[in-house]
C-alpha positions as CSV (number, residue, x, y, z in Angstrom):
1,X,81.1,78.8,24.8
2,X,82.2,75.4,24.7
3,X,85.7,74.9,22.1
4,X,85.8,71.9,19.7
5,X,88.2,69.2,20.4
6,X,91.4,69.6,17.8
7,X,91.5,66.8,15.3
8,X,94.0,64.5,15.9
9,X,96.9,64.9,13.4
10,X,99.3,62.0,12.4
11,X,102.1,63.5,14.3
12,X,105.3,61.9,15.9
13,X,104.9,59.4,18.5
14,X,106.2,61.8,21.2
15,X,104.5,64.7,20.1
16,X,100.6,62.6,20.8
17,X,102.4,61.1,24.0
18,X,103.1,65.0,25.1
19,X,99.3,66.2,23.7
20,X,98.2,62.8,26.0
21,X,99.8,64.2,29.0
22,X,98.6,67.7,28.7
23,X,95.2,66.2,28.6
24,X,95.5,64.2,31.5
25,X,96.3,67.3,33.6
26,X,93.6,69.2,32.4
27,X,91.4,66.8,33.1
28,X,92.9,66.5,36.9
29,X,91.6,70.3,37.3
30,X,88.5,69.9,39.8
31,X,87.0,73.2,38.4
32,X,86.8,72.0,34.2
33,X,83.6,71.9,33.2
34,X,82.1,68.7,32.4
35,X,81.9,69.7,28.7
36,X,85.2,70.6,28.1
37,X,86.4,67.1,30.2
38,X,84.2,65.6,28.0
39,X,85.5,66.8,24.8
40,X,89.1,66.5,26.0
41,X,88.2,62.4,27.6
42,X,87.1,62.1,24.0
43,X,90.7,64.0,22.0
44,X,92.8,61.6,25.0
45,X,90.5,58.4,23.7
46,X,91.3,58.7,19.6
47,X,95.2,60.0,20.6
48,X,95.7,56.6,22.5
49,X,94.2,54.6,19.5
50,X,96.7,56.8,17.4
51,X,99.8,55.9,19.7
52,X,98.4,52.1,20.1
53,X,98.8,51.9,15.9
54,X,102.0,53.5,16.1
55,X,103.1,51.1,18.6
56,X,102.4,48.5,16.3
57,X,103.6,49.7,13.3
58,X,107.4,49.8,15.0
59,X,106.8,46.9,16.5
60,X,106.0,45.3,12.8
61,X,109.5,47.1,11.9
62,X,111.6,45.7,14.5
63,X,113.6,42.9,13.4
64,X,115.9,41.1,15.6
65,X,119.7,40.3,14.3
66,X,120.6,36.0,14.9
67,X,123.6,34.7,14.6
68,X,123.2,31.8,12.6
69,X,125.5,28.3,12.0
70,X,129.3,29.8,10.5
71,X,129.3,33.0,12.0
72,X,126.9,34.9,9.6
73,X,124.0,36.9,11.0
74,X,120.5,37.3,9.8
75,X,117.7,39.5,10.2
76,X,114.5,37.5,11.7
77,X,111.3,39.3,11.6
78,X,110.4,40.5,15.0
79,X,107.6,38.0,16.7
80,X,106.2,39.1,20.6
81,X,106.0,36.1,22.9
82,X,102.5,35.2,23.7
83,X,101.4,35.3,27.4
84,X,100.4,32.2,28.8
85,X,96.8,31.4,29.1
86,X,95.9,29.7,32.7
């Protein structure tokens, strides 16, 4: 009997990253059936769009400290450089 993927949980950042990593090394195990490497393929695919979001969120959160004109210094609202298009 096959088991049913776990739902993913809104848990920490590292604690999805560790799940992620577990499933990639059960999914390295020649003998797993195709079933269970199915369901797990499918637990690893919605735990990366989990991580991806949490990514973000921090990312939104980070703010970077400038020092501005007579010493004082500012926060400035994070912004990611955007690659170069050919």
């Amino acid at each position: 009997m096959t088991q049913p993927t776990k739902p993913v949980k809104t848990e920490s950042f590292e604690k999805n990253v560790e799940r992620l990593d577990a499933i990639v090394r059960q999914l390295e195990d020649a003998e797993l059936p195709l079933e269970r490497a199915l369901q797990l393929y499918e637990e690893g695919m919605k735990l990366s769009e989990v991580c991806h979001k949490q990514l973000e969120e921090a990312e939104g959160r980070i703010e970077i400290l400038m020092k501005k004109a007579g010493g004082k210094v500012a926060a400035e609202p994070f912004a990611p450089e955007k690659p170069e298009t050919p």
